[in-house]
N, C-alpha and C positions, 0 to 999 in steps of 0.2 A: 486476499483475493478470493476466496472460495466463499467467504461468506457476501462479497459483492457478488458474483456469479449469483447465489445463492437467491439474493435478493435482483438479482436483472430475472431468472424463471418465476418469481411470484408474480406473476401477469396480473392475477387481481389485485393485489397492492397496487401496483402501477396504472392499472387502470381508474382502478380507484383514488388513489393519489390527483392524476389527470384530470379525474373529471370533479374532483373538490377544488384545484387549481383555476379551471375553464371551465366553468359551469353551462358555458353558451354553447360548447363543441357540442357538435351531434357525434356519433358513436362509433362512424367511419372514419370521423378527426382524428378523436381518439386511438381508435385501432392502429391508426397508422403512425400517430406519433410513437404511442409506447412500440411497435416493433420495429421503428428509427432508433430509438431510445436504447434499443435493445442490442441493435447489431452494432450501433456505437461502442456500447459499452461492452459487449464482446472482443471488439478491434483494442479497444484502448487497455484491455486486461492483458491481451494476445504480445503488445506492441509492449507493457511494460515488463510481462514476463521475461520475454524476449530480451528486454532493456539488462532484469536481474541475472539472467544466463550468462550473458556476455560478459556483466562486469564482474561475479563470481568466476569466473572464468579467466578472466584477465588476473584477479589476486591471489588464484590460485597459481600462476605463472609467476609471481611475484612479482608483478605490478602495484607500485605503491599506491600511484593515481587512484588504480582504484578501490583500493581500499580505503581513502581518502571518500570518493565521490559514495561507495557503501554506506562508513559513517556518518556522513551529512545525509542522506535516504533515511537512516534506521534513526537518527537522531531525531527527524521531523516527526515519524512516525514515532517516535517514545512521546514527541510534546502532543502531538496529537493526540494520543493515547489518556493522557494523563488529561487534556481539555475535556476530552468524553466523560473521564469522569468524574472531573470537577463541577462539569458542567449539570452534571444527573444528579452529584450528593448536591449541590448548593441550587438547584433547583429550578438552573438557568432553562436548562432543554424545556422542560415542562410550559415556560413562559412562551416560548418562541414556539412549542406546539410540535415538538420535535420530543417521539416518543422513545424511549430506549426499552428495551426487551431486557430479564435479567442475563439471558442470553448472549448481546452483544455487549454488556458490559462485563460479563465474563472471558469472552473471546478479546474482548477490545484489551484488555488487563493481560493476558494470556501472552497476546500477539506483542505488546510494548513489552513483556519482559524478555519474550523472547528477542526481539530484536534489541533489547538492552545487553544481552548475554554475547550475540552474537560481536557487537560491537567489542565488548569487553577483551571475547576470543581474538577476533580479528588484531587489537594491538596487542594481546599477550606473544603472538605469535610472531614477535620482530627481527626475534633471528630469522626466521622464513627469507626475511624484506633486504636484509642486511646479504645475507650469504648470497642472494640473486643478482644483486648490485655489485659484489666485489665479483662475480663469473663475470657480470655485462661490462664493467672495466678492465678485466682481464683479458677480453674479448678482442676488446675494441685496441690494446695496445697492438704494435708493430712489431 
């Protein structure tokens, strides 16, 4: 997330991007699409932070769901991770015109192992899941 934020403040990229994109917008187009562009992608970082609070939250209460719905998340984002970089060593990006930074390929590797870790923790941690499940049946008897 930070390095999307990161990348919605480089206004000249984006502007730039834009008008390699649409070459016919005049500059008012422009202007106005990237800071569309911009508060979108502010909302949509806001909404999935929001998204990851919650469901961290939910499996720290020991909800299994969502630890379930975490690992399909961290999961996409390890194969994700791994495309970026397949895509950069075998030389795909470069064809499609899609530039990678050594930067993002650092972060991009960083971020997939992180979330490979986390996934790992989260099922080592199944007495958590277990013990919350025998209170929630213990609960619910008469």
């Amino acid at each position: 997330m930070v390095r999307f934020v990161a990348e919605l403040f480089d206004r000249e990229s984006l502007v730039e991007q834009a008008r390699r994109q649409n070459p016919e917008m005049g500059q008012d187009q422009i202007d106005a699409g990237v800071n569309g562009g911009i508060l979108f992608g502010l909302l949509v970082v806001t909404a999935v932070l929001l998204a990851y609070t919650r469901l961290a939250n939910a499996m720290a209460r020991g909800k299994n769901w969502a630890r379930v719905v975490l690992t399909v998340i961290g999961a996409a984002s390890v194969l994700f991770g791994l495309f970026r970089v397949v895509a950069w060593a075998g030389g795909i990006a470069a064809e499609v015109g899609v530039v990678l930074r050594p930067v993002d390929l650092v972060v991009t590797v960083v971020t997939a192992g992180l979330d490979a870790t986390a996934i790992v923790l989260m099922w080592r941690s199944s007495a958590h899941f277990r013990k919350r499940v025998a209170v929630d049946s213990n609960f619910l008897r008469p």
